[in-house]
N, C-alpha and C positions, 0 to 999 in steps of 0.2 A: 602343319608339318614344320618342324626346326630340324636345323644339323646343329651338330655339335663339335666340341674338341677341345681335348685333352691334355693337358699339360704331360709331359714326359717324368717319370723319374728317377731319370740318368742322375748321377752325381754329376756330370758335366753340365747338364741344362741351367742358364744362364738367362732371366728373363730380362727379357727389353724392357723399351718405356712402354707407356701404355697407347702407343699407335701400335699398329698392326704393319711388319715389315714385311708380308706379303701374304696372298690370300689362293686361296681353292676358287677356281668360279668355273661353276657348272655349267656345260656349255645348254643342257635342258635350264630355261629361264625359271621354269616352275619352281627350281631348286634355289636355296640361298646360298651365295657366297660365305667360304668358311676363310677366317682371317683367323692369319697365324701371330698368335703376341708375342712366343717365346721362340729360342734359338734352337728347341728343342722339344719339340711339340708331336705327341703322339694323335694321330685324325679317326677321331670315331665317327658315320657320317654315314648315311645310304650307301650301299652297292648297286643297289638295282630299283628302277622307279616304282616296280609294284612291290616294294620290302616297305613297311613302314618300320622294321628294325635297322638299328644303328649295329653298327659292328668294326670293332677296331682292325685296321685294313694298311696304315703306314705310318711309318715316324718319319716326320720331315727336318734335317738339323741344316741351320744354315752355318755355311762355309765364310771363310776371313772374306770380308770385302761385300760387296753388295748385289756381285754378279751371281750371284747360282747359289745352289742347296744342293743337302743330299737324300734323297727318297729313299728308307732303309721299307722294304717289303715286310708287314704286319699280318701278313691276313696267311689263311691256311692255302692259296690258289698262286697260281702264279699275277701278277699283273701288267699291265703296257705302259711302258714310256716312251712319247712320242714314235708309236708302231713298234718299238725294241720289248719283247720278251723279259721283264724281269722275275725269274725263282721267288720261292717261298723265302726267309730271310737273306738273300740280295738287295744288295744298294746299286744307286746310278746316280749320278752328278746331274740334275734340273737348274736349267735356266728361264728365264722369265716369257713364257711362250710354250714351255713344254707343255703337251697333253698328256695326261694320265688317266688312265683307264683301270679301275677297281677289277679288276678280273682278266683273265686270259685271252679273252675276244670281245671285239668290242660290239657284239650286237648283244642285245639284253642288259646292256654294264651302262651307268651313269657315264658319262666323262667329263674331265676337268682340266681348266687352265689352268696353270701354275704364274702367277702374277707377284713381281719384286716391285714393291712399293716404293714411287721417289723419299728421299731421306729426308725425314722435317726442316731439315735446314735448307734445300734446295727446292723444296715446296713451298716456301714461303720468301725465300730470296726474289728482290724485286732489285731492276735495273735504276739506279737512282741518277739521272743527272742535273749538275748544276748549273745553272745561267745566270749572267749580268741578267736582269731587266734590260740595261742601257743597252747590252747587245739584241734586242729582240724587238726594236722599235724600227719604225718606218723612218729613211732620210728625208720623205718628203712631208711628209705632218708630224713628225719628232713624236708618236704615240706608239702606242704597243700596237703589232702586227692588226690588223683586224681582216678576218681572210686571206692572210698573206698567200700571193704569189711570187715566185724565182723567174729572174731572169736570165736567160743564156746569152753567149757562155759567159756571163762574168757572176754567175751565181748570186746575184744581190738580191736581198727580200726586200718586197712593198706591202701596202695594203692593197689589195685590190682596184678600191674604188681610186686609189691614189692615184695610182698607176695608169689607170686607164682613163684619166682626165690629162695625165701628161701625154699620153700615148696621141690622145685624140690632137693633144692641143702639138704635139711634134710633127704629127701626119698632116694635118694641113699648113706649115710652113715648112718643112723639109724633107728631101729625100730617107732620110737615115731617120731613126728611132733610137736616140741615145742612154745610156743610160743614167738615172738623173745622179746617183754616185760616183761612177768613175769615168762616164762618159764612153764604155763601149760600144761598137754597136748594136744593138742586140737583136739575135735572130729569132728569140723564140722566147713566149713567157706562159707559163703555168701553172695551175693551181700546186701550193706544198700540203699535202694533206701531215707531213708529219711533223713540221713546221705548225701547223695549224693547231694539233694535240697540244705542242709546247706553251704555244701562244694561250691555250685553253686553262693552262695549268697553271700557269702565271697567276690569271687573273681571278683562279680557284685562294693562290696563295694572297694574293694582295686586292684586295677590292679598288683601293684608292686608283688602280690602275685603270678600272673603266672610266670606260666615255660614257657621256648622257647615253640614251637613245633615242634623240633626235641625231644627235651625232653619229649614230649607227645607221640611221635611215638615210643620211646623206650620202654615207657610203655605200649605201650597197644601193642607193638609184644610181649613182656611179660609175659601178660595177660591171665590167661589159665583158670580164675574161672567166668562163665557163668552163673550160679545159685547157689542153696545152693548143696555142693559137701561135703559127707564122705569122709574122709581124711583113709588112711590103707586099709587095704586088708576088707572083710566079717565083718561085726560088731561082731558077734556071734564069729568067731575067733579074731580080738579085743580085746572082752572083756574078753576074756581068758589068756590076754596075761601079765604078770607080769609090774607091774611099771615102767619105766625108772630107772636105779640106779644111784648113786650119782655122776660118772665117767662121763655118758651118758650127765645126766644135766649137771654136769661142761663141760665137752666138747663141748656142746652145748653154753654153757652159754662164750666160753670167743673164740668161733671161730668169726670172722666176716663177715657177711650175705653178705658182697659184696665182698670181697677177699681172704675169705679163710682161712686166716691166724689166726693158733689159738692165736699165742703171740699179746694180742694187747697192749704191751707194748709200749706207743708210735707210736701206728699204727696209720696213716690218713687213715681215710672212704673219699675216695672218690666219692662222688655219682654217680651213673650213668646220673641221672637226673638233676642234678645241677653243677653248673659249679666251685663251691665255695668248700675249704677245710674245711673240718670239723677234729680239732683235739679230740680225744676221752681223 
């Protein structure tokens, strides 16, 4: 079984490019969708599932713009648009969703969707964004994200396994959980799933940008933030809990996240993850 369909030949009929700027689809699956090529197209195409004759039943012309067409009635009967009674050469204005119905009632009649096809250019249009690399790297191993997780509220990205070796190594010397950028305190960290796409893309674009994978294995034994994780004991005791003082922040602020050592007078960070010396 095939449908078919007919180009018009109106002097006005104007054919598109060779996509189809919207089509018939039968709401019976057994039937094939008929796609319209031109702005002016007459539909030759079953009326009824037990006809295996084709018979010319409407012209469909599309209207300025993308939104709608107009159904000019072809056939000797009257036919239905969306339930509305259209006469024998009668037109109605279709939009992408109308039903039509090849005859006068809809029992015994095929029916069809009337479907306006996105425009090729908005079919193929993709969201492009651009990023520093250097903005997409961890403050505490200077590498590209790897599982990056956000901190609240001061929004700063880590790597996972990073993070949660400073996490551990903050909770057993102090009240607060800082953060290792700007030193807020943070109440909450968890996974960026689209942070993580970004991070995925990068390193689609630039190879030299991974890590071994022993360097990948270290972080994610690491790795102890799962989802979005309260950081301290109770919230409610919390936020009872007086500020960090100025002692706590410099202490915090001039130890280093990977060795400890509060003088980093000429200290080298050695990364866990990275093979290369970073002087501070």
């Amino acid at each position: 079984m095939t449908t078919t369909a007919e180009t018009g030949q109106s002097s006005g009929s104007k054919p598109s490019d060779d996509d189809a700027w919207a089509k018939l689809v039968p709401l019976d699956t057994r039937f094939s969708d008929i796609e319209i090529r031109c702005y002016d197209m007459v539909i030759c195409s079953e009326i009824k599932p037990s006809s295996l004759e084709k018979h010319e039943w409407c012209r469909i012309t599309k209207n300025l713009g993308q939104s709608s067409a107009t159904i000019h009635n072809k056939s000797s009967d009257a036919i239905l648009v969306d339930e509305a009674v259209v006469p024998k050469d009668g037109a109605v204005d279709i939009i992408s969703g109308s039903e039509i119905v090849p005859g006068p009632e809809e029992q015994g009649y095929l029916q069809y969707r009337f479907t306006i096809m996105p425009a090729p250019e908005s079919r193929t249009q993709l969201l492009q964004i651009s990023i520093d690399p250097e903005h997409a790297k961890c403050s505490i191993c200077l590498n590209i994200w790897h599982d990056v997780v956000t901190a609240a509220p001061c929004l700063h990205n880590f790597c996972n396994g990073c993070f949660s070796e400073w996490m551990r190594r903050s909770e057993e010397k102090h009240k607060h959980v800082l953060c290792p950028q700007c030193r807020t305190t943070v109440q909450y960290v968890g996974k960026n799933h689209f942070l993580k796409n970004i991070q995925e893309e990068i390193l689609k674009v630039d190879a030299a940008l991974r890590r071994p994978v022993e360097d990948i294995a270290v972080l994610d034994s690491s790795a102890s933030i799962q989802s979005n994780l309260i950081i301290g004991s109770k919230r409610k005791r919390r936020l009872n809990m007086p500020a960090p003082t100025h002692e706590e922040r410099d202490s915090l602020r001039l130890q280093c996240p990977q060795c400890g050592n509060r003088n980093l007078s000429g200290c080298v960070l050695i990364s866990l993850y990275s093979k290369e010396k970073l002087s501070i």
